[in-house]
C-alpha positions, 0 to 999 in steps of 0.5 A: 201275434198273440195265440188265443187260449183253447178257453177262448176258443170254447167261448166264441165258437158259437160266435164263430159260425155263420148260422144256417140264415148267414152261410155265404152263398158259394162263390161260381168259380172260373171255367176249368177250375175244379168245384171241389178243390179247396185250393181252387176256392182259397185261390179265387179268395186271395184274388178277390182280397187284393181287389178289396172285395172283401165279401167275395174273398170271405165266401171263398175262404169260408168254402175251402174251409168247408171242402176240406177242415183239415186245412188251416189255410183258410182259416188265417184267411178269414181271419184277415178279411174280418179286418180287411172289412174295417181298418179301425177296428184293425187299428185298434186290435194291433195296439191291443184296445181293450174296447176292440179286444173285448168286442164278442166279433173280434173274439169270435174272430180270434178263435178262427187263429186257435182252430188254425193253429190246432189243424197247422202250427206253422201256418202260413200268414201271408194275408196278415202280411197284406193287412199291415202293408196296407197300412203303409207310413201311418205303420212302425216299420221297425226291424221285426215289420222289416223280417215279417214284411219279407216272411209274407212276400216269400222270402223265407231265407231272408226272414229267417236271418232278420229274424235272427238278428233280432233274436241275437240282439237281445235273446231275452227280451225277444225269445218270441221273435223265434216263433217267427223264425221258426216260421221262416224255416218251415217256409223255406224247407228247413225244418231241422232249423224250425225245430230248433227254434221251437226247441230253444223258445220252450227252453227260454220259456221255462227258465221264466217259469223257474225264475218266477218272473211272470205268471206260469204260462203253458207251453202246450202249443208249442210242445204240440207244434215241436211234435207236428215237426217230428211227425212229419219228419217221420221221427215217431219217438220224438213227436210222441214226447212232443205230444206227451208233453203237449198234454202234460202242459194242457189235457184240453189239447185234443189234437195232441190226441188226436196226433198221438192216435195217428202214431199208435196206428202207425206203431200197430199199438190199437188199443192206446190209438182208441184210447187217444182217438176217443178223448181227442172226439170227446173234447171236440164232438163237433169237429169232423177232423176228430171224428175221422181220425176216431174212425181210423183208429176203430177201423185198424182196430178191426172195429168196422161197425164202429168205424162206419158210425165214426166217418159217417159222423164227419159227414153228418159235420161235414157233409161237403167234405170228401174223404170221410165218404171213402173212408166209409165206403172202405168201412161198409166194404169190411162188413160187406154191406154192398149197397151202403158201400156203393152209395158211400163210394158215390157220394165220394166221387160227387165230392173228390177234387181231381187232385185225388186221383189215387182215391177217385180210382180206389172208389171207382175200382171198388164201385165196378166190383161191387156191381159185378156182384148183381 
């Protein structure tokens, strides 16, 4: 699958999102099940996708989104259920139509991959999987159908051979099979090995650079996927060069910013976490994900009044989603503005799924001394 430019993502980001007039109205979800949990909407999603209810699993989708932007989850979700909706129209984008490629919905809808992609490289595809199974004989079930087939079913190990095996058949032509491999390792737990993939993909696609065979093509995603690699693993000095590099490639790349911002707080360097924060909120101001991130580095900065203005700014983006509110609270607290505080550590407790118990107890805490204060 292709990935779609950042420029196309700036085209059809407008197209992208419902209007106020089409929101999907929020799915009821079974008894016991936690309302504030993403995982509980994108779960009731992935059952209502292989019922074929199509409508239903997209509002499911579009709510776990909307608990919790930082998930890349159910973005690919959505993306596969604007196919699930119309098999021709997911015919004609996989033999790459130019009349179903050009169509503002299938762009609009390819920008939901892009957003995807910045929040989680390694995302995983498993309903993409579902959509080409769905295709049965009428699909090409060459050796590459065979690896992806075994990826979506969760069998990581065995994808990661397949896709291999591709790779060793001919490395130049099938370079971009270590994408998929690379994905295969993350399922599986490997990430060492996924590095690798990436590592050796960006060599592949270098040497095309020096040799001139095709137009120069920028690497910045995964240059920035090289680094959420690092980052997890807790190599700082490599993600940082990842990152850097990420943006060398493509200064649009806000969330290598963004990541660059979280390592500089982690490395106590506040005023180059400000700098990166900032740019990544320029480039993005209306992405919650960037604002909270904006507002960790101002609060490690001891900026709290800046701060408060940031996390505020992500719930005015997202007002559903939880965390900013305790971020808030905490801000509210450092400037000791009592009643702000209290209302923000509230509104965290309304929104906080059960799994945050470590939150929900710190906001509860802070909330009784708070009013210990009367």
């Amino acid at each position: 699958m292709r990935i779609p430019t950042l420029l196309a993502l700036a085209l059809s980001l407008a197209l992208a999102t419902p209007s106020a007039a089409q929101l999907p109205e929020r799915p009821r979800l079974p008894r016991g099940a936690d309302a504030n949990d993403w995982q509980a909407y994108f779960d009731r999603g992935e059952a209502m996708f292989g019922q074929n209810m199509n409508a239903a699993a997209y509002a499911s989708f579009y709510w776990a989104s909307r608990l919790d932007p930082t998930r890349a989850e159910p973005l690919m979700a959505m993306w596969a259920t604007f196919f699930a909706r119309d098999e021709r129209t997911w015919i004609g984008y996989l033999e790459e139509d130019r009349q179903v490629m050009r169509r503002p919905a299938v762009i609009a809808n390819d920008s939901l991959i892009t957003r995807a992609y910045m929040r989680n490289p390694f995302v995983h595809r498993g309903l993409e999987v579902a959509l080409l199974t769905r295709l049965g004989p009428r699909l090409r079930w060459d050796r590459a159908m065979t690896a992806f087939l075994s990826y979506g079913r969760g069998e990581f190990r065995d994808a990661a051979e397949r896709f291999g095996s591709i790779v060793r058949s001919n490395p130049g032509r099938n370079v971009r099979f270590r994408h998929y491999r690379a994905l295969s390792f993350v399922g599986a737990g490997q990430a060492d090995s996924a590095a690798v993939e990436i590592q050796q993909l960006l060599t592949a696609l270098r040497q095309r650079d020096e040799a001139a065979v095709a137009a120069y093509e920028s690497k910045a995603m995964w240059e920035y996927a090289l680094g959420r690699i690092y980052e997890v693993q807790g190599n700082r000095a490599e993600a940082r060069d990842a990152f850097q590099r990420a943006l060398v490639e493509d200064l649009a790349m806000y969330p290598a910013h963004a990541a660059l911002a979280r390592l500089e707080v982690q490395a106590r360097n506040v005023e180059e976490a400000l700098g990166h924060a900032a740019t990544a909120v320029e480039a993005a101001p209306h992405d919650p994900v960037m604002h909270l991130e904006h507002g960790n580095a101002l609060a490690a900065a001891g900026r709290h009044e800046a701060a408060a203005a940031a996390f505020r700014r992500a719930t005015e983006l997202e007002p559903y989603w939880a965390a900013p509110y305790l971020r808030l609270g905490a801000a509210h607290d450092d400037l000791g503005a009592r009643e702000p505080a209290l209302a923000a550590y509230r509104a965290y407790l309304e929104r906080a799924p059960r799994r945050q118990a470590n939150g929900i107890g710190i906001a509860e805490r802070r909330i009784a001394e708070l009013q210990q204060q009367d």
